[in-house]
Backbone bond lengths (Angstrom), bond angles and torsions (degrees), N, CA, C in turn:
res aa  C-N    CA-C-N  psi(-1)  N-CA   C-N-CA  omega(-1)  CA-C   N-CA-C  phi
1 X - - - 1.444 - - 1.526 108.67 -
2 X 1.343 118.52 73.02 1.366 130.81 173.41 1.264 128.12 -82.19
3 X 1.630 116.68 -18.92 1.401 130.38 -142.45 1.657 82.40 -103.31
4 X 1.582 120.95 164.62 1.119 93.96 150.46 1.483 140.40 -123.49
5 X 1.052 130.71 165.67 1.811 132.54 -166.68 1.088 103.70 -118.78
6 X 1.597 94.19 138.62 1.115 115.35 155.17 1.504 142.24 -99.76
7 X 1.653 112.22 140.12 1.269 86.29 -161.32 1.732 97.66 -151.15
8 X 1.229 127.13 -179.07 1.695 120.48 -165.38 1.785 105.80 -109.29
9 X 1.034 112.45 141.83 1.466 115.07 -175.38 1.919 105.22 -82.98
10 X 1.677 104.56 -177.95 1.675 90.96 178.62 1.540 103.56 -78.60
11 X 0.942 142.40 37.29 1.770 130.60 -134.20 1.877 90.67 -172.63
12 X 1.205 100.04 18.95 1.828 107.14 -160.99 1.436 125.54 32.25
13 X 1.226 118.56 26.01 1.270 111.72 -170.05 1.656 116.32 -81.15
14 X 1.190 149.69 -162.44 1.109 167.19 165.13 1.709 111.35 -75.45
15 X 1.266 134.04 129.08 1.248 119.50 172.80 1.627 98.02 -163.32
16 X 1.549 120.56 140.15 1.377 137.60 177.98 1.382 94.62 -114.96
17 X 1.671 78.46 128.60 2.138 89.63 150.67 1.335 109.05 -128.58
18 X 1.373 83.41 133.95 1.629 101.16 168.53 1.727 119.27 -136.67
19 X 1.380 104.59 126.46 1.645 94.67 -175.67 1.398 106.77 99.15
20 X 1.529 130.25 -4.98 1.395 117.69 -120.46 1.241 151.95 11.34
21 X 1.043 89.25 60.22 1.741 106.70 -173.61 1.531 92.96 -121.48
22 X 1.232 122.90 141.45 1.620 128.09 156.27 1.298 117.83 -86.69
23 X 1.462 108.30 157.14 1.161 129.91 165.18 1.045 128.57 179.74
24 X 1.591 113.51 142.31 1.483 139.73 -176.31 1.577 126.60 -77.20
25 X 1.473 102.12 138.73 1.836 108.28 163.55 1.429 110.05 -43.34
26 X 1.623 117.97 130.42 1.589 103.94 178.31 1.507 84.16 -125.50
27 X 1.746 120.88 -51.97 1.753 105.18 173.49 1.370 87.59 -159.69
28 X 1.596 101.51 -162.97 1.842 127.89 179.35 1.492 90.92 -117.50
29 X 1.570 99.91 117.38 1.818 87.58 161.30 1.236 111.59 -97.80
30 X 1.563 116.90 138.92 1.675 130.31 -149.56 1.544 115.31 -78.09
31 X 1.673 120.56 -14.62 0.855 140.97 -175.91 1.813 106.86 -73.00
32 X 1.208 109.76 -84.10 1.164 135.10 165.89 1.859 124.18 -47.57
33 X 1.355 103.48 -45.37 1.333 101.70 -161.16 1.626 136.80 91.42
34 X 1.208 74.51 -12.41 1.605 78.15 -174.54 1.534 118.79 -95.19
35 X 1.576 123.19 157.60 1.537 121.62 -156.77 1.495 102.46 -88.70
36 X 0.889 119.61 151.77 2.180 103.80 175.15 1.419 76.87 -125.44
37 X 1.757 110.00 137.40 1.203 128.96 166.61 2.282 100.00 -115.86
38 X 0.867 90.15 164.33 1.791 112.81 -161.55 1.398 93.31 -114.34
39 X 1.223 126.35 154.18 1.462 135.22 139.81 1.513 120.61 -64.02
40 X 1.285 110.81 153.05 1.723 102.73 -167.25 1.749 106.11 -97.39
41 X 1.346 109.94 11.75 1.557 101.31 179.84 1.809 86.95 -114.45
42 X 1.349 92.55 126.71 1.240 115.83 170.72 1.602 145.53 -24.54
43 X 1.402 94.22 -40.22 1.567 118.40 178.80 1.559 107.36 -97.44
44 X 1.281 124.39 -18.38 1.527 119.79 -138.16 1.782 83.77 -105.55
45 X 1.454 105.49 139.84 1.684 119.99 -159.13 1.564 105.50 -82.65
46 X 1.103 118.59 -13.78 1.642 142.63 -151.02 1.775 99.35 -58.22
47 X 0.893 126.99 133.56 1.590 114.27 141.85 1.752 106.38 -179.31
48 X 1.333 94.13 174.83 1.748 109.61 -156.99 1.637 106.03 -107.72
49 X 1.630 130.29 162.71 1.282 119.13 174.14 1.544 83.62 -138.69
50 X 1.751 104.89 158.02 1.452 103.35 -164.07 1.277 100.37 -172.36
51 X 1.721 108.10 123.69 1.140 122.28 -178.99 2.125 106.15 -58.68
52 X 1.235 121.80 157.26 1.316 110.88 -178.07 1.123 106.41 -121.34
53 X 1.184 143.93 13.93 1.667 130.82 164.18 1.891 106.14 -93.88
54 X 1.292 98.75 -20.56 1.502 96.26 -169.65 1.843 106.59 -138.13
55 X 1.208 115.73 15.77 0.931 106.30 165.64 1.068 123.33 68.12
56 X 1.370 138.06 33.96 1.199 137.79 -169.53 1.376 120.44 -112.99
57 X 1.459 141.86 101.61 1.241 127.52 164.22 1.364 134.69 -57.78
58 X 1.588 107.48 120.78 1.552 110.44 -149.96 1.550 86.08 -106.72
59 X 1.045 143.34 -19.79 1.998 140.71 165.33 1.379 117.75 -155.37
60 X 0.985 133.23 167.98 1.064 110.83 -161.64 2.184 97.41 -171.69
61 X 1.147 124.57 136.48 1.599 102.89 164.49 1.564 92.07 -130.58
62 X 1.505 115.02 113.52 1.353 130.44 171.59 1.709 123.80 -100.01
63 X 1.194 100.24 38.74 1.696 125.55 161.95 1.047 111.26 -81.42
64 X 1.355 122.95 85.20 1.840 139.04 174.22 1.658 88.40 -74.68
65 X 1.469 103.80 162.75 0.983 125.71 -179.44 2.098 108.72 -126.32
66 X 1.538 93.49 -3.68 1.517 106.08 173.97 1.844 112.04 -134.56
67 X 1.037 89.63 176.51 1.791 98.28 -176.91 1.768 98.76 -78.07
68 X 1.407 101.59 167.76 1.449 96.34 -166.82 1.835 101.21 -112.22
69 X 1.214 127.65 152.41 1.182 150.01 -145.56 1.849 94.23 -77.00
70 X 1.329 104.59 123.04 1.729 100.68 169.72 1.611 111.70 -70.35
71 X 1.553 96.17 168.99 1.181 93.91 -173.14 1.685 102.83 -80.49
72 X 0.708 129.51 -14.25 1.689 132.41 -174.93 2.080 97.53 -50.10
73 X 1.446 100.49 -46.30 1.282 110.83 -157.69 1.456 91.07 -81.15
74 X 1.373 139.39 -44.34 1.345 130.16 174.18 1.599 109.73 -73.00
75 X 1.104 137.48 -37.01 1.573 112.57 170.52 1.773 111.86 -84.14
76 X 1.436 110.70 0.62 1.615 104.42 156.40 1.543 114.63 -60.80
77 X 1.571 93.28 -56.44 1.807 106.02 -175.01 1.685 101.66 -54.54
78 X 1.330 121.32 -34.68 1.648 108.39 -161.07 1.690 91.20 -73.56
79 X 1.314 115.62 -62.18 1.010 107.33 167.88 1.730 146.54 16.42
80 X 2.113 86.27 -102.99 1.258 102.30 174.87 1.718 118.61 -71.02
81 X 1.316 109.67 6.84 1.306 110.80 -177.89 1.967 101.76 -93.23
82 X 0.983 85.05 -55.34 2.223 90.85 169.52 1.161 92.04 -57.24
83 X 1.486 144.15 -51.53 1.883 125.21 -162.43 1.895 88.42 -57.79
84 X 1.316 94.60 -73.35 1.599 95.58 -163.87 1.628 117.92 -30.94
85 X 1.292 106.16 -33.95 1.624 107.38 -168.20 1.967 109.25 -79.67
86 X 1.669 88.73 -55.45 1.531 80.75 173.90 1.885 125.01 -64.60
87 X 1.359 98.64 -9.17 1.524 95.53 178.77 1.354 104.74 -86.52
88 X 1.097 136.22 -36.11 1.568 130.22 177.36 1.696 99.86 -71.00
89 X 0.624 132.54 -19.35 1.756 133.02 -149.04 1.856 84.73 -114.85
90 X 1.441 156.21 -39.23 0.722 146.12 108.80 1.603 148.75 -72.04
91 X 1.428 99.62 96.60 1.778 94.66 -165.07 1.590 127.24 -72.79
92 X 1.504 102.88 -22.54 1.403 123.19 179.93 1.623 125.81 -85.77
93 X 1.730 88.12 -2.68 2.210 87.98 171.53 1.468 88.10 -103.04
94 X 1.338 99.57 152.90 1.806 113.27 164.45 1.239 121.29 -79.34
95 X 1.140 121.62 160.81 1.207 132.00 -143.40 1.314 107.71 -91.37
96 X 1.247 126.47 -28.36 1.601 127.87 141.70 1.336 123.10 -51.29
97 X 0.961 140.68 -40.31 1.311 137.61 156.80 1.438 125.65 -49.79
98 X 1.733 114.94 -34.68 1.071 111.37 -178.45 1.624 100.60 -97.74
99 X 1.052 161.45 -39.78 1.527 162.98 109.56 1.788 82.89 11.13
100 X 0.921 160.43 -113.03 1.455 144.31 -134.11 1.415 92.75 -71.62
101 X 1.433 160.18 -22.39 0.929 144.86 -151.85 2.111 91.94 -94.83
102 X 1.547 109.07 -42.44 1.417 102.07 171.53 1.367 106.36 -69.56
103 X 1.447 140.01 -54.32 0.821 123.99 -177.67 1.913 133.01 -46.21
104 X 1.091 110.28 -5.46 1.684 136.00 177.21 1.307 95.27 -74.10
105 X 1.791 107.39 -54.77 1.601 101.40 -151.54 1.520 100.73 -95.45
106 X 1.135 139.11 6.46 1.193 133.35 179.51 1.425 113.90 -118.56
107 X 1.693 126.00 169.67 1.229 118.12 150.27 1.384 124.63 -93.35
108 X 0.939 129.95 153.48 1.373 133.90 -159.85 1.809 107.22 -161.55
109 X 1.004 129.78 49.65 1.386 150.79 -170.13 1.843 87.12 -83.75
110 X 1.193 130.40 -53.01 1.710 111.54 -173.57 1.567 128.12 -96.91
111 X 1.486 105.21 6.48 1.231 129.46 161.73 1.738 111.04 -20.02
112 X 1.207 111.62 164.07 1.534 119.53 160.54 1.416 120.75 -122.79
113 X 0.996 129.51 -142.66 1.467 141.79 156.91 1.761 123.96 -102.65
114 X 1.462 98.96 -22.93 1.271 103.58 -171.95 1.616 98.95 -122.01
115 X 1.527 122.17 5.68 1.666 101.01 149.95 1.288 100.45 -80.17
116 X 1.432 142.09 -31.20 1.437 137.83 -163.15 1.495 92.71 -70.51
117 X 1.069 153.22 -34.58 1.425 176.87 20.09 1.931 91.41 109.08
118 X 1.105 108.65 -96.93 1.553 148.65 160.06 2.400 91.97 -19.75
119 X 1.131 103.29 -76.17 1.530 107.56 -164.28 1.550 103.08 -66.28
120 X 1.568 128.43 -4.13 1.491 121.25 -154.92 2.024 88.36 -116.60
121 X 1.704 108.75 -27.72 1.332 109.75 176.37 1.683 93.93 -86.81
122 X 0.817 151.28 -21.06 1.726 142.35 177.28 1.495 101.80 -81.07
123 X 1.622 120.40 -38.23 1.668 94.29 175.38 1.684 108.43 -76.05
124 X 1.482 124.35 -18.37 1.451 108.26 -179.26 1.518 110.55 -80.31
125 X 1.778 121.07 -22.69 1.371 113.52 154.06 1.790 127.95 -47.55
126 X 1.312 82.96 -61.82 1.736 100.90 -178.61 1.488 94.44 -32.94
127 X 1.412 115.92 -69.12 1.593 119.06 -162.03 1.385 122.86 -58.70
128 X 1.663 110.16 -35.39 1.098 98.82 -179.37 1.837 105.73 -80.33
129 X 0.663 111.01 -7.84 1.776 101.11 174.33 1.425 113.17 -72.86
130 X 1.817 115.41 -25.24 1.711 101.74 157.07 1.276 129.96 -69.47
131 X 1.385 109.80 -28.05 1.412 123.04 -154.18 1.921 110.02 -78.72
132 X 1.063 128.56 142.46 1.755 113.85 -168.78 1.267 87.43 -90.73
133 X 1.739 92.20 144.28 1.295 114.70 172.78 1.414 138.83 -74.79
134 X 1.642 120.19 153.96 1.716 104.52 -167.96 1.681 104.03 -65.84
135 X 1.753 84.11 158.71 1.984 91.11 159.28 1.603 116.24 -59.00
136 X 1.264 102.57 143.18 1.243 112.80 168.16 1.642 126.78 -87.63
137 X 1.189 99.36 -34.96 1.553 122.18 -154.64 1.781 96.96 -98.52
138 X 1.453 124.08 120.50 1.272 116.33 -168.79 1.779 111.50 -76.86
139 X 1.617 100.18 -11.73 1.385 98.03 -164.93 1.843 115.77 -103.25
140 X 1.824 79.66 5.35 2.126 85.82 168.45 1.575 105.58 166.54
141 X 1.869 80.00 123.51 1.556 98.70 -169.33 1.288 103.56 -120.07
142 X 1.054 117.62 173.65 1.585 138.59 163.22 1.400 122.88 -128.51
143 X 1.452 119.63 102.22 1.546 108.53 156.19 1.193 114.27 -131.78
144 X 1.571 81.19 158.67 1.751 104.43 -166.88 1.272 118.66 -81.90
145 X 1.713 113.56 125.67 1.626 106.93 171.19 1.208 94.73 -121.83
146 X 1.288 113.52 147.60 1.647 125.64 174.90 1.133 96.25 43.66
147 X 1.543 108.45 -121.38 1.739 125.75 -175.58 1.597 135.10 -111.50
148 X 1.503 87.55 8.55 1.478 111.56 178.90 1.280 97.43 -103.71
149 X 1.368 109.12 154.32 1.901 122.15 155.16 1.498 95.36 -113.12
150 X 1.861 107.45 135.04 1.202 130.26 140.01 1.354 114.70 -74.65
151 X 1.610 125.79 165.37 1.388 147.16 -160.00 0.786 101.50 -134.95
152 X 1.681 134.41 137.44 1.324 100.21 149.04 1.670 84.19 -151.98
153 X 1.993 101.23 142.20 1.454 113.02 -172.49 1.968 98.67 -116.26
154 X 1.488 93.95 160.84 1.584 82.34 -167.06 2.192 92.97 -87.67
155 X 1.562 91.88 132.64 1.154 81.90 -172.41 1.363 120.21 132.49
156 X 1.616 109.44 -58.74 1.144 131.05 151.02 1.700 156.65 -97.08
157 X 1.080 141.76 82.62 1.269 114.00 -172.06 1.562 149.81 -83.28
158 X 1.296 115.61 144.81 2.109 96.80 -171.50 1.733 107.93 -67.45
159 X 1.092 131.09 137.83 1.160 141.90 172.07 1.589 136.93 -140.12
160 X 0.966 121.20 89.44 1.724 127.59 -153.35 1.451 113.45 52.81
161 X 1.170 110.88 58.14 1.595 127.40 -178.47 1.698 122.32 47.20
162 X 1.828 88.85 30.97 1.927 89.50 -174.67 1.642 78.99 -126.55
163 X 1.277 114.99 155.71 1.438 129.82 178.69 1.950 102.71 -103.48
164 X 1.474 106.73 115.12 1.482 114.80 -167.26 1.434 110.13 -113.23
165 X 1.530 116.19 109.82 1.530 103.15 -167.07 1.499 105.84 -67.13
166 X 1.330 116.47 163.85 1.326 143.07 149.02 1.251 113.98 -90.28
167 X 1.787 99.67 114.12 2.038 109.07 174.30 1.287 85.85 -75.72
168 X 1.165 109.13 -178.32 1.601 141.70 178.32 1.513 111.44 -126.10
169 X 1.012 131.06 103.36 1.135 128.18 -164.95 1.939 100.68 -89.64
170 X 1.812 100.22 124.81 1.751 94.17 -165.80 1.644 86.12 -165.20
């Protein structure tokens, strides 16, 4: 894996591997043109400069100061990054369905059992962070149908846009 890839962080950002080593967009220097990408561990001095229509690394200082990332952990990340996307982007297939549907389009030869495990609980995270959350409060909620909101107060209910008490029969 010499070439380099591109690929999306958990945070959607932009991220190349090359070498297996990661690294991040840091800027464009205006002179040159060219992109300078960073290593993604914090301390480590490493990083690449690279023409962007053709991909070319024009300098580069690839003196890590850490071991470089297996591939298990980069086709985890490609992974759980396609679960997350196709599960928000379809909310109504399950999340097994969409977890075999990435798994189709990708390779995944160093996989485990428990990143498949790992990518199938991040698309039911992912989703529920679109999805609106339940009422909390027992004495007044809101949920959404279509494009209307129902009400409902304890006591009372909404009904063809007139509010109709409920006796209590006691």
């Amino acid at each position: 894996m010499s070439e380099i890839q591109f690929i999306t962080s958990e945070r959607g950002r932009s991220l190349i591997v090359y070498k297996l080593f990661k690294y991040y967009f840091e800027r464009t220097l205006i002179v040159t043109g060219e992109k300078k990408w960073r290593c993604c561990i914090k301390k480590c001095p490493a990083y690449i400069k690279i023409l962007e229509p053709s991909n070319l690394i024009t300098s580069s200082n690839e003196n890590h100061n850490h071991e470089s990332c297996s591939e298990q952990i980069i086709q985890r990340q490609q992974l759980s990054t396609s679960v997350k996307r196709k599960a928000t982007n379809n909310p109504h297939d399950k999340p097994s369905k969409v977890l075999i549907q990435c798994l189709n389009d990708q390779s995944t030869n160093k996989l485990e059992i428990t990143d498949l495990k790992y990518a199938k609980r991040n698309a039911y995270n992912a989703r529920r962070n679109i999805l609106p959350s339940l009422p909390t409060s027992p004495n007044w909620s809101s949920v959404p149908v279509g494009c209307e909101t129902y009400y409902r107060v304890v006591g009372k209910k909404w009904l063809n846009k007139k509010f109709l008490e409920i006796r209590n029969k006691g």
